[in-house]
Each structure stands twice: as structure tokens, then as C-alpha cells.
C-alpha positions in Angstrom: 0.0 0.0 0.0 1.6 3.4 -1.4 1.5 5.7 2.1 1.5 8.7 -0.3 -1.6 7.4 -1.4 -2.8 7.1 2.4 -1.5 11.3 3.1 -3.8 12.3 0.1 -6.8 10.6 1.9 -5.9 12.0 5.1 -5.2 15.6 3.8 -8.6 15.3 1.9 -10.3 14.6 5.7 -8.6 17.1 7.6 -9.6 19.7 5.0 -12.8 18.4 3.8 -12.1 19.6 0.1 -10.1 18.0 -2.5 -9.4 21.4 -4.3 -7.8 22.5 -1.0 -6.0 19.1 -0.5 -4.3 19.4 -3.7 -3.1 22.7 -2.6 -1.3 21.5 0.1 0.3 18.5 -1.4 1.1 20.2 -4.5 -0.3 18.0 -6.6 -3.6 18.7 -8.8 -6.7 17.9 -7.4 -7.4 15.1 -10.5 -4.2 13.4 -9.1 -6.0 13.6 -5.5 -9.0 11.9 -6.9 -6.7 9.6 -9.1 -5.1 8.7 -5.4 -7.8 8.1 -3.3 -9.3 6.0 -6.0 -6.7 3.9 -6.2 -7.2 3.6 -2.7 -10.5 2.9 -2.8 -9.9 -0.1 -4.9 -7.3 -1.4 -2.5 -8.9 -1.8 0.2 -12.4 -2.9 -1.5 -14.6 0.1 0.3 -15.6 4.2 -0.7 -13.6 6.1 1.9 -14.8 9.9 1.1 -18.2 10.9 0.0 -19.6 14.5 -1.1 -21.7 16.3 1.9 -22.8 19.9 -0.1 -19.7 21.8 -0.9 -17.3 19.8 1.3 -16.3 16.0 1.2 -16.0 13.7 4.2 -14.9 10.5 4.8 -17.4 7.7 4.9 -18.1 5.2 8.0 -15.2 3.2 6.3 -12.4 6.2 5.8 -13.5 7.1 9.6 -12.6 3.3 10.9 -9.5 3.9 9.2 -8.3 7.6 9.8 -6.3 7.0 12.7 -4.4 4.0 11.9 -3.7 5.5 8.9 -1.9 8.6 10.5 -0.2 6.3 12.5 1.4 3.9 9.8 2.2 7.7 7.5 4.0 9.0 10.4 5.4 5.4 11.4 6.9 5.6 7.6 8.3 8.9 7.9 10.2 7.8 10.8 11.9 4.8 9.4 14.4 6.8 7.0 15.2 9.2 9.8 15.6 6.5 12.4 17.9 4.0 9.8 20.0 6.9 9.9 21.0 6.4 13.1 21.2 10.4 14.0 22.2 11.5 10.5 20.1 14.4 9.9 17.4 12.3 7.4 13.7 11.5 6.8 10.6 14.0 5.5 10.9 17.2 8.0 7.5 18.7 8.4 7.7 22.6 8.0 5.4 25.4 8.1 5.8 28.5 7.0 4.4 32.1 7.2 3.8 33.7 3.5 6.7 36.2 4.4 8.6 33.7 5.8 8.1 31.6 2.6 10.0 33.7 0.6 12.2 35.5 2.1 13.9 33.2 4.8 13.0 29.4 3.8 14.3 29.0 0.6 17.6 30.2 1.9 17.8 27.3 4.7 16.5 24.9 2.8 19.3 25.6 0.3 21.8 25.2 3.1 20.7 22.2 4.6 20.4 20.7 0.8 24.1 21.1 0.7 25.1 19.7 3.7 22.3 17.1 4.1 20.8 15.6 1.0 18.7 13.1 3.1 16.4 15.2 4.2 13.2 15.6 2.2 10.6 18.3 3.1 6.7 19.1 3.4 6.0 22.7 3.8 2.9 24.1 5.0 1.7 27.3 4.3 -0.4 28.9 7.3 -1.1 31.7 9.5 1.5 32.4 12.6 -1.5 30.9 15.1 -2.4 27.9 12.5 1.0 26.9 12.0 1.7 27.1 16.0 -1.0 24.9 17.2 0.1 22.3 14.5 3.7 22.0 15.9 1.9 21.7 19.8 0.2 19.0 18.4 2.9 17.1 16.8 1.4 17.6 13.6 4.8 19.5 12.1 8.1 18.9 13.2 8.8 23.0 12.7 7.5 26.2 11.8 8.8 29.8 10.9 6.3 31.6 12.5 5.5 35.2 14.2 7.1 34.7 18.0 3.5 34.7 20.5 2.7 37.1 22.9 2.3 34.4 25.8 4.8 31.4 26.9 5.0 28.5 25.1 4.8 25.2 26.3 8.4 23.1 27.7 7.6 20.2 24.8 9.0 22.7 22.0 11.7 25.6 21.8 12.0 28.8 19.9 14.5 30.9 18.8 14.5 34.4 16.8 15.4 34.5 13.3 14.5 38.2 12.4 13.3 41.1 14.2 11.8 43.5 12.3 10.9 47.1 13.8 7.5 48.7 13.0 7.7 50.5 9.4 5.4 53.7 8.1 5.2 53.0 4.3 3.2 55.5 2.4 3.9 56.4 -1.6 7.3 57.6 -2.8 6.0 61.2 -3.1 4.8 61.4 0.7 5.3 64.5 2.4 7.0 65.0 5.4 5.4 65.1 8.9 4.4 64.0 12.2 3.5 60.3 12.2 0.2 61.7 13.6 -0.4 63.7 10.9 -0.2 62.1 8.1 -2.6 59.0 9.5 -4.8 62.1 10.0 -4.6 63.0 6.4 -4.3 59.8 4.4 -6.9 56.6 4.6 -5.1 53.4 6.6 -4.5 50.0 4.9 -4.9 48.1 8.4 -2.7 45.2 8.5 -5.1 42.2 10.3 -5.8 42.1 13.5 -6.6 38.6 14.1 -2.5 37.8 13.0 -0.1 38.2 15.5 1.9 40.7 13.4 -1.2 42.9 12.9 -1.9 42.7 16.8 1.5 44.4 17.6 0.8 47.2 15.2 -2.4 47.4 17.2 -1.0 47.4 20.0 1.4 50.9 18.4 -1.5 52.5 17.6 -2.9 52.0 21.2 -0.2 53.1 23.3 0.2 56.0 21.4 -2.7 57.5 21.2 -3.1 57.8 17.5 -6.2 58.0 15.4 -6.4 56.5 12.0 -8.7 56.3 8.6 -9.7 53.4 8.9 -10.7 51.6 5.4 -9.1 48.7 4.2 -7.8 45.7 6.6 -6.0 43.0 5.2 -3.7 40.1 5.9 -1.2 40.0 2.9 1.7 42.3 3.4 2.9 41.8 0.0 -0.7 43.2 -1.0 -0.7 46.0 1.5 2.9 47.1 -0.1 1.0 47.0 -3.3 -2.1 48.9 -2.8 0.3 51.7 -0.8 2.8 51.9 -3.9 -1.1 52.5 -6.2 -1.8 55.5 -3.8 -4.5 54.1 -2.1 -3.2 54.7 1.2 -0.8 54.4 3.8 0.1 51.3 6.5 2.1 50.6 9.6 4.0 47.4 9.1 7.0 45.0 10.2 9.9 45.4 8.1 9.2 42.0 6.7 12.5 39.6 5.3 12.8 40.6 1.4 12.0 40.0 -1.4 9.2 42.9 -1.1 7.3 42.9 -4.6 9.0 44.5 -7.3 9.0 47.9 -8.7 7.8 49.4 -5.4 8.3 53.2 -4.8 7.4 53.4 -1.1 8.8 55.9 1.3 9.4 53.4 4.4 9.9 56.0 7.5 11.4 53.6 11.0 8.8 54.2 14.0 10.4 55.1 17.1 9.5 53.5 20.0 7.6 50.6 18.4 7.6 47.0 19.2 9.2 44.6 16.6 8.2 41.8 15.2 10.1 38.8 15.7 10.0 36.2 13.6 11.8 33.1 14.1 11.2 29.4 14.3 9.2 27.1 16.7 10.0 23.4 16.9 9.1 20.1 18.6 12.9 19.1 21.1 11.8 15.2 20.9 11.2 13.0 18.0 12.3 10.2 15.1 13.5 13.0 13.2 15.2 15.2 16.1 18.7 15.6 14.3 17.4 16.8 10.6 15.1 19.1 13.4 18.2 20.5 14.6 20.0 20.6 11.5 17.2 22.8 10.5 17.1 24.7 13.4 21.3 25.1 12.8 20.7 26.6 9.4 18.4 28.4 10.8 20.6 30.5 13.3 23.2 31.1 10.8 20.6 33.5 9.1 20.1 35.5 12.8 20.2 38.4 12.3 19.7 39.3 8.7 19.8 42.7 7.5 16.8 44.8 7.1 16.2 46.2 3.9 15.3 49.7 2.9 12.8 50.9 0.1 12.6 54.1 -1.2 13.5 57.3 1.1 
């Protein structure tokens, strides 16, 4: 029995769509289909079944669910544990959309180098999402926004990046008091409900100021866009580059703000605790990277 073919089911039950399963594998959701058919016929019974907009898993894929996240995980953790503490097996990432770009393909290109054995999933999430997956043993790792409150003793963190609060506003800005301008020009709110968004919040708060409210979003890379159009201004983290290109933003440094740090959360125990630490490794070597300035 192919275990890739046993992931796609699972993935397909945790996210009830097959569109959105795909997604995450990176595979096409015909290949999905083409998977868990294949699966199907295997084991002789329909395992998933359409419910409205959303697929579940029949009585059958239920019986099975669990045992079959136990015999995926059990053959992740062969290859690492053969290895005898040679960084080796699938590492389970997650990954913010800044820290996609600008800070994972950079240690995975270091750790490709030095250890070839490893083999990655990356999941793309929000800082909270990706969090609660690594408490739950569900990835091995995650570059993530650091949390407000302690974490628990089962996993450790350590700061990549810290990124101080940013005003970006159009290249042809004028001068003035911080205050001032958010008087004057409408607010591109970056979202509250993300850890990131909460600390610029949290700015905003403490000093007293008032802004236009109009447009709250939780893209960065968007709110860089729609700022460089004209369409208003934003408080932000000075996120890891790239930043989209052909911006012409002035980016004016907030005094007195809190950063941002951003930095990577992972699991101490585990089959595949030395490509973990490997990671982490690669990881550090990047700490601290240079910020990057746009525009005036």
C-alpha cells in the first residue's frame, strides 16, 4: 500500500475539500482523486463521499483515519531512524507567506548542501495555524511570528528576524508627524486577528493615535502594493525581502515601536530530532539578517 496514497486521503479529511487538498500536497486535485481512487480499490470500500460543498470521509475512511496517520507517520520515521542520527527523513515545516519567501528557501538551500537526506513538506499557514500544528505534533517545525504568551516546555524557539514597525506610504509622501499624516491619508490596516497585525495594534494604542480606517488586510505583499497605487498608507514590520517589485514606497522607521520577531518554533523530541536540529542550525546562521530599505 503506497502511504503517499494514504496522506492524500488524510489531507482530503482534515480539509474536507479536495481542491484545497491538492493545494497542500502540490499535486492537482485530478491526481488527488486519481489517489484516493486507487485507494479505494485497495482496500475494497468508498472512503470519502460529497456532503454539499465539502467531502467527508465515509463510515469506512473514519474506521481507518487513525491508523492510517499512524502507519504515514510510522513511515516517515523509518528513513530518519535508519540513519542512526544523520540528519534524514521528510521534515514537516510550516511557514508564514513572508517567511516563505524570504527566509525558507535560503535554509533549505543550506541544509540541501550539507544534508541531502532530508526531504521536506511545507505548510503554508497563519503564525496561530502553524503554532498549534507544531503543539500537536502535527509538524516537526515552523517559521512563525514569536507569540505574545509562553509556550509550552515540549517545544523551543529561537529568533530568526526582528523586524521594527515601518510607516510606508507612496514615494512622493510628504514630510510630517506620524500623527499627521494618519490624519490625512486613509489606513491600509494590516489584520488584527494575525499576530503581526496585533503588535501594530497594539502601536497604535499606546500611542494615542487615530487612524482612517478603510481597508484591513492580511497580505503584506498586498498592502505594499495597494500603498505603492496610492491608495493609502500602513504601519507594518519590516518584513525579510523580497518585497514585490517595482515598489516606490517611502518606508519612514517608528520610534518606539515594538518589533516583530519572527523566528522558528519546533518540537525538542522525535524520530527525526537531528534533521530538526540541523534545521534549526541553518536556521541560526541567518540571525540576524539585514533589514532592507525601500525608497526614502
Amino acid at each position: 500500500m503506497n502511504t503517499r496514497f494514504l496522506q492524500s486521503f488524510i489531507m482530503v479529511a482534515d480539509c474536507g475539500s479536495i481542491a484545497e487538498a491538492a493545494r497542500r500536497l502540490n499535486l492537482t486535485p485530478a491526481a488527488v482523486a486519481q489517489r484516493l481512487r486507487a485507494l479505494e480499490d485497495d482496500l475494497g470500500h468508498d472512503l470519502v463521499v460529497r456532503a454539499g460543498s465539502t467531502v467527508q470521509p465515509t463510515e469506512e475512511g473514519l474506521a481507518i483515519l487513525e491508523n492510517a496517520r499512524t502507519l504515514v507517520q510510522g513511515a516517515r520515521d523509518l528513513r530518519a531512524i535508519a540513519a542512526r542520527g544523520v540528519p534524514a527523513g521528510q521534515l514537516r515545516l510550516g511557514a508564514t507567506a513572508s517567511a516563505m519567501t524570504g527566509i525558507l528557501p535560503a535554509v533549505i538551500a543550506e541544509l540541501s548542501t550539507g544534508w541531502p537526506d532530508i526531504e521536506y513538506f511545507v505548510q503554508p499557514g497563519s503564525s496561530q495555524e502553524l503554532y498549534h500544528q507544531v503543539i500537536r505534533g502535527e509538524l516537526d517545525a515552523a517559521l512563525i511570528v514569536k507569540p505574545s504568551f509562553s509556550i509550552p516546555k515540549s517545544v523551543d524557539w529561537k529568533t530568526v528576524r526582528d523586524e521594527p514597525l515601518v510607516l510606508i506610504g507612496p514615494a512622493d509622501i510628504p514630510k510630517g508627524e506620524i500623527s499627521s499624516l494618519l490624519g490625512r491619508f486613509r489606513f491600509i490596516r494590516y489584520d488584527r486577528n494575525q499576530w503581526g497585525g496585533h503588535i501594530v495594534d497594539q502601536y497604535l494604542r499606546k500611542n494615542n493615535l487615530t487612524v482612517q480606517e478603510w481597508l484591513e488586510l492580511d497580505a503584506l505583499d498586498a498592502i505594499a502594493a495597494m500603498v505603492d497605487r496610492g491608495l493609502g498608507i500602513s504601519i507594518v514590520p519590516d518584513w525579510a525581502p523580497p518585497w514585490p517589485t517595482g515598489l516606490q514606497l517611502s518606508k519612514r522607521p517608528l520610534a518606539g515601536g515594538q518589533t516583530r520577531q519572527t523566528g522558528i518554533l519546533w518540537n525538542r523530541a522525535g524520530a527525526r530530532i537531528a534533521a530538526v536540529n540541523a534545521f534549526v542550525g541553518a536556521c541560526a546562521k541567518m540571525a540576524p539578517l539585514p533589514l532592507r530599505t525601500l525608497g526614502k
